[in-house]
MARDO-367778 format. One record per residue (C-alpha): x, y, z. Coordinates in Angstrom, 1 decimal, decimal comma, m for minus. Example, Ala and Ser with C-alpha at 12.3 -4.5 7.8 and 13.67 -1.06 7.14 Angstrom:
2
X|Y|Z
12,3|m4,5|7,8
13,7|m1,1|7,1
//
This chain:
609
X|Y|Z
0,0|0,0|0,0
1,3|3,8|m1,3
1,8|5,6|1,3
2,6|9,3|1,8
3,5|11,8|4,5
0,4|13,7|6,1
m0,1|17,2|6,0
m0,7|17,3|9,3
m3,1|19,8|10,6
m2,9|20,5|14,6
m6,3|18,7|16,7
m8,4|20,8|18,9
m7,0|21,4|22,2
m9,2|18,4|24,2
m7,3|15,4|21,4
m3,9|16,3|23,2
m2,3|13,6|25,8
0,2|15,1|28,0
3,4|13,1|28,6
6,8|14,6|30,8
9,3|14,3|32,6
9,2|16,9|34,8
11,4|19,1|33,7
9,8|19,4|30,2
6,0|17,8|28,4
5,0|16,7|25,1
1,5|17,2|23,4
0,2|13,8|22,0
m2,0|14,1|19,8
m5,6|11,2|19,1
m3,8|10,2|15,8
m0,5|9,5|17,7
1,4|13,2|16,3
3,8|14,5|18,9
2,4|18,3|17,6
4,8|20,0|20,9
8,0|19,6|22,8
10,3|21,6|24,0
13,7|20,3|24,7
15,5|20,4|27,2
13,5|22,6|29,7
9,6|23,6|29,5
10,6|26,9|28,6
13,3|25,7|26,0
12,5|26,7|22,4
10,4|24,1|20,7
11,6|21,5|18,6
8,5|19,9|17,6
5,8|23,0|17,1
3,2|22,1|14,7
0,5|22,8|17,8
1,2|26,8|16,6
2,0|26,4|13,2
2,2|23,7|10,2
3,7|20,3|9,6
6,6|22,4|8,8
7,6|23,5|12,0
8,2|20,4|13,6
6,6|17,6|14,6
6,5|13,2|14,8
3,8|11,2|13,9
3,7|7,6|14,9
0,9|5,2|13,7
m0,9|3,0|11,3
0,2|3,8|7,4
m2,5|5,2|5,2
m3,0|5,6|2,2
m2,3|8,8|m0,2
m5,9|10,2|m0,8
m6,3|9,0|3,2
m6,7|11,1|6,5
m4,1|10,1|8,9
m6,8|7,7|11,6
m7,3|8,5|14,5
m6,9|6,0|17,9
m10,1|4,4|18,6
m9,0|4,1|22,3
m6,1|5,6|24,4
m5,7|5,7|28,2
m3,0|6,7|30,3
m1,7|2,9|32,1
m3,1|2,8|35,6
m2,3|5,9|37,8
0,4|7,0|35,6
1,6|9,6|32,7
2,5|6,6|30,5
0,0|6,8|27,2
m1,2|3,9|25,4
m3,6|4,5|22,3
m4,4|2,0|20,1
m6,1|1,4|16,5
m8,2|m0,9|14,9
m7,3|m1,4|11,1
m8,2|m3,7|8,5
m4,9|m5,1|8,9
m5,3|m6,0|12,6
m4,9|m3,8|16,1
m2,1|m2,0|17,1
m0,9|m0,1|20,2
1,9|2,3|20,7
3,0|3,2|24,1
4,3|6,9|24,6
5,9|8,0|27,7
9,1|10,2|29,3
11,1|8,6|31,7
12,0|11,0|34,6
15,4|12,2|35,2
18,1|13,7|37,2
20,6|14,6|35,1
20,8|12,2|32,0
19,2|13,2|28,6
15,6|13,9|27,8
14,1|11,0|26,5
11,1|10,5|24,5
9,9|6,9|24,4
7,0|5,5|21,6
7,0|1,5|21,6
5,0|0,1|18,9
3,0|m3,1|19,8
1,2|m5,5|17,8
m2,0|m6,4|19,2
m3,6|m8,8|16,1
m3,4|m8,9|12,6
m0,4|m7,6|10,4
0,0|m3,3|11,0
1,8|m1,5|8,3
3,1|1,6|10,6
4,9|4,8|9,2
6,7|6,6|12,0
7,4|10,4|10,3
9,8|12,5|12,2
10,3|16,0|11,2
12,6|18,4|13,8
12,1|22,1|13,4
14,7|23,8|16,2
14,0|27,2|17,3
9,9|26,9|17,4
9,8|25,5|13,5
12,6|28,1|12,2
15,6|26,2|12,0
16,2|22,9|9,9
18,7|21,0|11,4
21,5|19,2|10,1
20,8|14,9|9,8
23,1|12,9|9,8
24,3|9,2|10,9
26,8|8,8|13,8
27,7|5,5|14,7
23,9|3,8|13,0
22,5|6,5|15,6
20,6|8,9|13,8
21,5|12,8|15,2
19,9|16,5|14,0
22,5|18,9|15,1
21,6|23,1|15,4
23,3|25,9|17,3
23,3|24,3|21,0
21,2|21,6|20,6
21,6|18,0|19,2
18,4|15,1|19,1
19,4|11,7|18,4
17,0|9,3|17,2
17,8|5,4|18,3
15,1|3,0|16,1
14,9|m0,7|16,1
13,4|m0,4|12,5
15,2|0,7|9,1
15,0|4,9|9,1
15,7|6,9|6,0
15,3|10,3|5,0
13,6|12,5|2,3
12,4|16,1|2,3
13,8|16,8|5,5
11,8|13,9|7,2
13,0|11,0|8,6
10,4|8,0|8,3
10,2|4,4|9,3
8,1|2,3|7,5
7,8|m1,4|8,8
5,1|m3,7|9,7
4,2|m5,4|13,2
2,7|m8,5|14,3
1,1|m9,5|17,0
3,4|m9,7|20,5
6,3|m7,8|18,8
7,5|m4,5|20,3
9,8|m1,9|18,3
11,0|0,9|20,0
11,7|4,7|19,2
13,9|6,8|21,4
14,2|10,8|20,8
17,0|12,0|23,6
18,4|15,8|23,1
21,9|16,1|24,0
23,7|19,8|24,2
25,6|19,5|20,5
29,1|20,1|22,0
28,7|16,8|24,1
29,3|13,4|22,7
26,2|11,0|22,4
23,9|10,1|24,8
23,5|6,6|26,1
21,8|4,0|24,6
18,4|3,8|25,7
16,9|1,0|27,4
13,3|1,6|26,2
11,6|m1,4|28,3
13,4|m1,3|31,4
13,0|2,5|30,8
9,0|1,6|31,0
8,9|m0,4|34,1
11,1|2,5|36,1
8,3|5,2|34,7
5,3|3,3|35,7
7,1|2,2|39,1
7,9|5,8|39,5
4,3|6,7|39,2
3,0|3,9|41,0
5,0|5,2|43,9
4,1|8,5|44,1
0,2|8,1|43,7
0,2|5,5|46,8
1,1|9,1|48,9
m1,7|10,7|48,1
m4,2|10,8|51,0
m7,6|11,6|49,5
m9,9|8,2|49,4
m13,1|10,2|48,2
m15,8|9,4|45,5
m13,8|11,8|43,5
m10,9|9,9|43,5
m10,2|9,2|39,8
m10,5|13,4|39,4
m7,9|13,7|42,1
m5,5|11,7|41,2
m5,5|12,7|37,6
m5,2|16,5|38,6
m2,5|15,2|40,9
m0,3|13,5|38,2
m0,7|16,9|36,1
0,3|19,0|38,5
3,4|16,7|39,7
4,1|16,6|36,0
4,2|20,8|35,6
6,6|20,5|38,5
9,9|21,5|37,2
11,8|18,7|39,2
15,7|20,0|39,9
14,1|23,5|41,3
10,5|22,6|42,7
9,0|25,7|40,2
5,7|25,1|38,6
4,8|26,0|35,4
0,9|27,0|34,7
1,2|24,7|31,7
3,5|23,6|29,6
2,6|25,7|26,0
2,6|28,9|24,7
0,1|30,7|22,9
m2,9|28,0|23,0
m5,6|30,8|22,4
m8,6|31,9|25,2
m10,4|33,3|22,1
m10,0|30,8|18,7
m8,5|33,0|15,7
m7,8|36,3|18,6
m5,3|37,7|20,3
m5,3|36,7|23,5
m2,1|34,2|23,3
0,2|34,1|26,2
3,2|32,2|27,3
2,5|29,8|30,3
5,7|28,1|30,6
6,6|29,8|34,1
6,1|30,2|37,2
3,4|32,6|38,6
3,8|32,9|42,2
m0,1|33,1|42,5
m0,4|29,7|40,8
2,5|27,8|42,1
0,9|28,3|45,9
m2,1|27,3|45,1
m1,0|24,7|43,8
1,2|24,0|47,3
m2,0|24,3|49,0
m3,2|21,4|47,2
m0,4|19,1|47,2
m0,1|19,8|51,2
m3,7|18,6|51,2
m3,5|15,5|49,8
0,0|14,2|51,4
2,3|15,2|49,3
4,9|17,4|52,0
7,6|17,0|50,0
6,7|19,1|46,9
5,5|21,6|49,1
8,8|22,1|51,0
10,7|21,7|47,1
8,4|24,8|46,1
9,0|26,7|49,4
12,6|26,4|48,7
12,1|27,6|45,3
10,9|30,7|47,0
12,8|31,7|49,0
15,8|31,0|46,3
13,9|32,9|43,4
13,0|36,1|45,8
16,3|36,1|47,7
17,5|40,0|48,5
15,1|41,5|46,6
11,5|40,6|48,4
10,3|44,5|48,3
10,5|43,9|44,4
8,3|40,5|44,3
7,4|40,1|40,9
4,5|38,1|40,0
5,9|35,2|37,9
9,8|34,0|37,7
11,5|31,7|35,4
11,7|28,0|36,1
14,6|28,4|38,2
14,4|31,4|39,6
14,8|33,8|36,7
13,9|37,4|36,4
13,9|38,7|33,0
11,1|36,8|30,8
10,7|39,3|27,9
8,1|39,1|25,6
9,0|38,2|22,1
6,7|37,5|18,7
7,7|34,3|17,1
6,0|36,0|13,4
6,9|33,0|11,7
4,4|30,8|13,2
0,4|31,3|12,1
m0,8|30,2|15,4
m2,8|27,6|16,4
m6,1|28,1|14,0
m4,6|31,3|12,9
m4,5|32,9|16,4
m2,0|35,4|16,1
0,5|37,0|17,6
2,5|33,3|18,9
4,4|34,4|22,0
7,6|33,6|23,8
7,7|35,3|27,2
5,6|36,9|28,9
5,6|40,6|29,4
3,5|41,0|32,5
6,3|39,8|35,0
6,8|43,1|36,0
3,3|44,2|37,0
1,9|45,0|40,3
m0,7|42,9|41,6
m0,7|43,2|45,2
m2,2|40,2|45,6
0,3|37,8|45,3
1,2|38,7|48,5
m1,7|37,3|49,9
m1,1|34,4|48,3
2,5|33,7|48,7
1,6|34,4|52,2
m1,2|31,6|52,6
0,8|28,8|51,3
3,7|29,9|53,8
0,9|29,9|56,5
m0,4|26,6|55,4
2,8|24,7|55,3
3,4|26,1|58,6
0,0|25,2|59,8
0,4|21,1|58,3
3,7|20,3|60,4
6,1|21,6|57,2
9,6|21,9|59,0
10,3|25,5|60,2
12,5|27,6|57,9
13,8|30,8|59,5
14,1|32,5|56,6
10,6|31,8|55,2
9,4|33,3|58,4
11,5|36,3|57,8
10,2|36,5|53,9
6,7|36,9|54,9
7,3|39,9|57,6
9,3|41,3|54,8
6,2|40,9|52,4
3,7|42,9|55,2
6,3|45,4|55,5
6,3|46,2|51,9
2,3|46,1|51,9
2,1|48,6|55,0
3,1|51,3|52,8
1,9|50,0|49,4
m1,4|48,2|49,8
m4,0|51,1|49,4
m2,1|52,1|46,0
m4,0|50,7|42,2
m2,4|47,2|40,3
m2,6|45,5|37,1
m5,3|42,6|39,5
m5,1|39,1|39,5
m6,3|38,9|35,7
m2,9|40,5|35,0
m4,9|43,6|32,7
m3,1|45,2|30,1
m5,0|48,3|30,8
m5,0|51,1|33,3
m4,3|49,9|37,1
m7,3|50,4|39,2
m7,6|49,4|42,5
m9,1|45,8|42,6
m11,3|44,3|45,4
m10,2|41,3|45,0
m6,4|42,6|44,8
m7,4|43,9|48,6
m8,8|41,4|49,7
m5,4|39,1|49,4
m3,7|42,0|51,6
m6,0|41,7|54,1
m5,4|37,9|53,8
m1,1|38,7|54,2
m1,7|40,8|57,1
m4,1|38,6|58,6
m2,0|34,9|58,3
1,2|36,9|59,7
m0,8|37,8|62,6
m1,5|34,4|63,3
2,3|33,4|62,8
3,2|36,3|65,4
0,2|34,9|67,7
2,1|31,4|67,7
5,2|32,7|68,9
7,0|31,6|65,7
8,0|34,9|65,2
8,3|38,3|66,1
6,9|41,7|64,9
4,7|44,4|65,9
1,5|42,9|66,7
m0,9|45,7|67,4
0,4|47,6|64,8
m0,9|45,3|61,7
m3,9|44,1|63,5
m5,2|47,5|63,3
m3,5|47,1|59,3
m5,5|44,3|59,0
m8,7|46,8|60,5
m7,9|49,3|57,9
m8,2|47,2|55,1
m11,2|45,5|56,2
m12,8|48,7|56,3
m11,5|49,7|53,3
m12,9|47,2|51,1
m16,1|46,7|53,1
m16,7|50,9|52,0
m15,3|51,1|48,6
m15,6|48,2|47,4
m19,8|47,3|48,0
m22,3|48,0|45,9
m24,5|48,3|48,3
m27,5|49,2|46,3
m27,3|45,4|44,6
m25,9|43,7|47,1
m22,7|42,8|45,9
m19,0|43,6|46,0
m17,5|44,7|42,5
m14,6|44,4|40,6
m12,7|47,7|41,6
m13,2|50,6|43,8
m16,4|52,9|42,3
m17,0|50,3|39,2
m20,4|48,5|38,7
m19,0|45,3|36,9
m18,3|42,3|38,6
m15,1|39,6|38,9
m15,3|35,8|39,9
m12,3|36,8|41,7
m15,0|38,0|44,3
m16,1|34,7|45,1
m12,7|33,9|46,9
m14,3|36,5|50,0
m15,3|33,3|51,8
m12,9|31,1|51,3
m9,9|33,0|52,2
m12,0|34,1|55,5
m12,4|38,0|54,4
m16,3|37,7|55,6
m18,4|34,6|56,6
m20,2|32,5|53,9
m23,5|33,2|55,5
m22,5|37,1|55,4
m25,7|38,8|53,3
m22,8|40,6|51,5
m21,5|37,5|50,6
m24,5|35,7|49,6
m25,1|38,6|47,3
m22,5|38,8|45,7
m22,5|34,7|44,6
m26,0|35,4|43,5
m25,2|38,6|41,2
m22,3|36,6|39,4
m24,8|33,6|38,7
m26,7|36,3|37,0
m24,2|38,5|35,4
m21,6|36,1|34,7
m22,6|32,7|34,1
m22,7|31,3|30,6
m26,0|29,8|28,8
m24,4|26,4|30,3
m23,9|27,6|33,4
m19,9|27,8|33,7
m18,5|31,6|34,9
m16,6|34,1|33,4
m14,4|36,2|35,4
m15,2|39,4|34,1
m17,2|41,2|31,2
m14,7|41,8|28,7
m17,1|44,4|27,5
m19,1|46,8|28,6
m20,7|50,0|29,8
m17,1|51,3|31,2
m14,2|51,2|28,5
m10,9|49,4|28,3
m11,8|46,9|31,0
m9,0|44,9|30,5
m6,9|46,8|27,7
m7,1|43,7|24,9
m9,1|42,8|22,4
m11,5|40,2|21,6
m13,3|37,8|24,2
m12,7|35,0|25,9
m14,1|31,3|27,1
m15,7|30,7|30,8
m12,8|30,3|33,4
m12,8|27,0|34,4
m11,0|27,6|37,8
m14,0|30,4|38,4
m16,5|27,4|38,0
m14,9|25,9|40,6
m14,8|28,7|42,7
m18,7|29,2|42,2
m19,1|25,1|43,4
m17,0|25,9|46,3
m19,1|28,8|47,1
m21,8|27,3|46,9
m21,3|24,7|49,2
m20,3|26,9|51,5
m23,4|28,7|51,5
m25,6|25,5|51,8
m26,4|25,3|48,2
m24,6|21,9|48,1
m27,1|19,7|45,8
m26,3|23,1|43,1
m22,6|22,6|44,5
m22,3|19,0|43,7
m24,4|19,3|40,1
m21,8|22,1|38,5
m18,8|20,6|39,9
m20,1|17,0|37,8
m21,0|19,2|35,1
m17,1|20,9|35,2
m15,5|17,2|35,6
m17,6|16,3|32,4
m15,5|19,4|30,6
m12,3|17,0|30,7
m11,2|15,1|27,8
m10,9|11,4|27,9
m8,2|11,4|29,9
m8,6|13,9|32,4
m7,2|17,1|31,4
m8,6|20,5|31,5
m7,1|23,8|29,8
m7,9|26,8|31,1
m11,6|28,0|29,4
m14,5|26,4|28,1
m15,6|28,0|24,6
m19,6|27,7|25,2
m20,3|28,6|22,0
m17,7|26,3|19,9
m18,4|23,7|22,7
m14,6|23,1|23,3
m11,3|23,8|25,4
m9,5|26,9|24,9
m6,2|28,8|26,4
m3,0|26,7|27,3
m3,1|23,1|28,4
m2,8|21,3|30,8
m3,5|24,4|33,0
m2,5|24,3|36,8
m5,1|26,8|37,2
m7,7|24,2|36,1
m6,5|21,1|38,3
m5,7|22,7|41,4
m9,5|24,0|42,1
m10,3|20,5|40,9
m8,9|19,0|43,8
m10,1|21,8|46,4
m13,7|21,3|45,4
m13,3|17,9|45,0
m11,9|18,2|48,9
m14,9|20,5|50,2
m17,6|18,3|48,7
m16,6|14,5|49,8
m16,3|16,8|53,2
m20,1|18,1|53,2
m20,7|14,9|52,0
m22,1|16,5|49,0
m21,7|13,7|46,0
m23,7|11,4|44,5
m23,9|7,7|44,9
//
């Protein structure tokens, strides 16, 4: 049978697989392309980046061969192996059944390895394995070449060798395998990236390389502390998080791509391969509330290491390891995913105000103190540092949670997390693990209360709004409970959960987290619109609960679980009108409220049967 090599157009967002290593992810796509990965770190330039562009800037397919006036098929099943991040998808063809087994072994310091194993299942599967390496996100064709019947693609810095256990060869800048498998045979594909001055890598192992990846998984789920009806939810937003974990640091990435868009065909295309200080603690919250201490004290580490001598000038988000400068970049080459243009490389609100980070860089210090994590001086010292910078900075405008690109205005919600800084170091001062003045910031913690509870209200509707003297609203709002700012059963409270039901919720009943238009100008300073924020939804199930509403609690949160694709992952919208996932993926932001809601409800009792 005639075969050809696909032009292969990028799936929607929900047909990717996520596989890593934790210290970089590839995208896996349902008709077994590898459309993303960037090598060595997360935020290493691509060398497979079809996701943003075409089958010219990079990418490997692996699967059944098709014919020429064919669609490349599309798995009919694919799971990830037990509790793990090891992929298996599998086809049914004329020909027989075939599997292929995709996974990244985690590391310390050997190379990056990519691992496909091709397994017969029945029949006799012809199988086309097309590798094309872009470097540089797609711009730069390397140089292919054989060293030793290895097969290397050498650029700049940078050097991937391929290691196949089936006949390669190359045309149009491609290298392809074409062979045929039979049922119980296994042939292997190994991808490892080597910096180009190095010799080779090692040989790899790709079997015994399988059982130490699922062992290694294995492992670490049996930690995990939650035994709810949610379970399955859990542990999958577990393994996701664990895999966005940059591993020789402890920084979290929001998610491992760039430029998946929040509007399909817009704008609104940002770089998520760092880590924001606001998501990487919530995240710690999480993890420290299902057993898992030692990731917590990892990030806390990365913390104090990332805002060492400088806390006054917290930024919001830092590189993987600590860096500063993340400059934003166009890569104008790529299209975009769907044409979504501009395709970004850094991300150029790292050096805005939003105050409240504080508040939560503060609560997952306070909850790590509060679950037993072993006292570090210096952590307690950091967060008296923080309150000292918001004594004299708090009342002053920021960019907000949503990280605006217009004018800074002075956010409830933004307030709110002060309130929540000053309010958690008291308690630290109050247990005698440290010292500072006392009275002092309890009547801080006064002011600010009064602050918001005045300028913030509406109170003519009943609800708090987005800013000081607007009239729109912000999910951000429905945080109030849960960080303790008022009691759920406060009428303010209540109010202000029932005006974003109204005023934000989608025909489907999912929330956005602000109006991106409306009766005041430039809310946010960008154009276009975007999809319901899943991590909002979650906020709205929490709330609810919390308010008693816990049958309308338990129905969203099944209807947000439903959202996930088949195996589990969640980007960062919902598109209610195109019916589909939008913004980068995985997203942190997604799994982490997941697991909290998923927490609060098995602890109301609040699930079905």
């Amino acid at each position: 049978m005639a075969v050809r090599l696909e032009m292969h157009v990028a799936g929607r967002i929900e047909d990717y697989a996520l596989i890593g290593d934790m210290q970089t992810a590839a995208l896996v796509c349902r008709d077994g392309t590898v459309d993303w990965l960037c090598l060595p770190r997360f935020d290493s330039h691509a060398v497979f980046a079809g996701l943003l562009g075409t089958e010219e800037h990079g990418f490997w397919r692996l699967g059944p061969a098709y014919a020429p006036d064919e669609e490349p098929p599309t798995a009919a099943r694919r799971t990830y192996r037990g509790d793990s991040l090891v992929l298996e998808s599998e086809w049914d063809t004329l020909r027989g059944t075939v599997r292929v087994i995709d996974f990244m072994p985690p590391r310390d310091t050997d190379a990056p390895q990519l691992i496909r194993i091709v397994e017969g299942v029945s029949g006799r599967v012809p199988m086309r394995s097309a590798l094309r390496m872009r470097f540089s996100y797609g711009r730069v064709v390397p140089w292919v070449h054989k060293v030793d019947h290895r097969t290397v693609a050498v650029a700049g810095p940078d050097s991937v060798w391929l290691d196949a256990e089936a006949e390669t060869y190359g045309k149009d800048l491609t290298t392809y395998s074409d062979f045929t498998v039979a049922p119980g045979e296994r042939i292997a594909f190994t991808i490892s990236w080597q910096p180009s001055h190095k010799s080779q890598p090692a040989l790899p192992e790709p079997e015994a390389a399988l059982t130490a990846t699922e062992d290694f998984w294995r492992d670490w789920v049996e930690h995990c502390t939650y035994h709810g009806p949610y379970r399955e939810a859990v542990i999958r937003s577990l393994i996701t998080l664990k895999a966005l974990t940059y591993a020789p640091t402890g920084g979290i990435v929001a998610a491992p791509t760039t430029s998946l868009p929040e509007d399909i065909g817009g704008s609104r295309n940002w770089d998520y391969r760092f880590t924001w200080l606001r998501d990487a603690a919530i995240t710690l919250s999480s993890l420290l509330r299902t057993g898992y201490r030692e990731e917590a004290r990892a990030w806390r580490e990365w913390l104090l290491r990332a805002v060492a001598g400088d806390p006054e000038n917290l930024q919001i988000m830092y590189g993987i390891a600590g860096e500063r400068e993340l400059g934003e970049t166009e890569l104008d080459w790529l299209p975009g995913y769907e044409g979504s243009q501009p395709v970004r490389a850094g991300n150029g609100a790292a050096h805005q105000l939003q105050l409240d980070v504080y508040g939560e860089v503060t609560e997952a210090l306070h909850l790590a103190h509060m679950t037993g994590l072993a006292r570090n001086d210096y952590a307690s010292l950091l967060q008296l540092k923080l309150i000292r910078y918001l004594e004299d900075h708090w009342d002053e405008p920021d960019e907000g949670i949503w990280e605006v690109r217009g004018p800074r205005r002075h956010f409830v919600h933004s307030k709110v997390m002060a309130w929540v800084a000053v309010d958690r170091t008291i308690k630290l001062l109050e247990s005698g693990d440290a010292d500072g003045p006392l009275e002092k910031w309890r009547e801080l913690r006064d002011d600010i209360h009064r602050d918001v509870c005045e300028k913030g209200y509406d109170p003519e509707r009943n609800t708090f709004t987005q800013s000081y003297g607007s009239k729109e609203l912000d999910a951000s709002l429905l945080l109030i409970p849960q960080m303790g700012f008022l009691p759920p059963d406060d009428k303010r409270v209540i109010g202000t959960i029932e005006a974003i039901q109204r005023e934000l919720s989608t025909p489907d009943g999912f929330i956005l987290r602000y109006p991106t238009s409306g009766d005041e100008e430039n809310l946010d300073g960008l154009d276009g619109d975007e999809g319901a924020f899943l991590a909002c939804s979650f906020w709205m199930a929490d709330d609810l609960a919390m308010i008693g509403r816990v049958d309308e609690a338990r129905k969203l949160f099944e209807k947000l679980l439903a959202l996930r694709n088949d195996l589990g992952l969640l980007a960062e919208e919902w598109d209610s009108t195109a019916q589909r996932q939008v913004g980068n993926f995985p997203q942190a932001f997604s799994h982490v409220p997941l697991i909290d809601t998923a927490l609060r409800l098995t602890a109301s009792g609040a699930y079905g049967g």
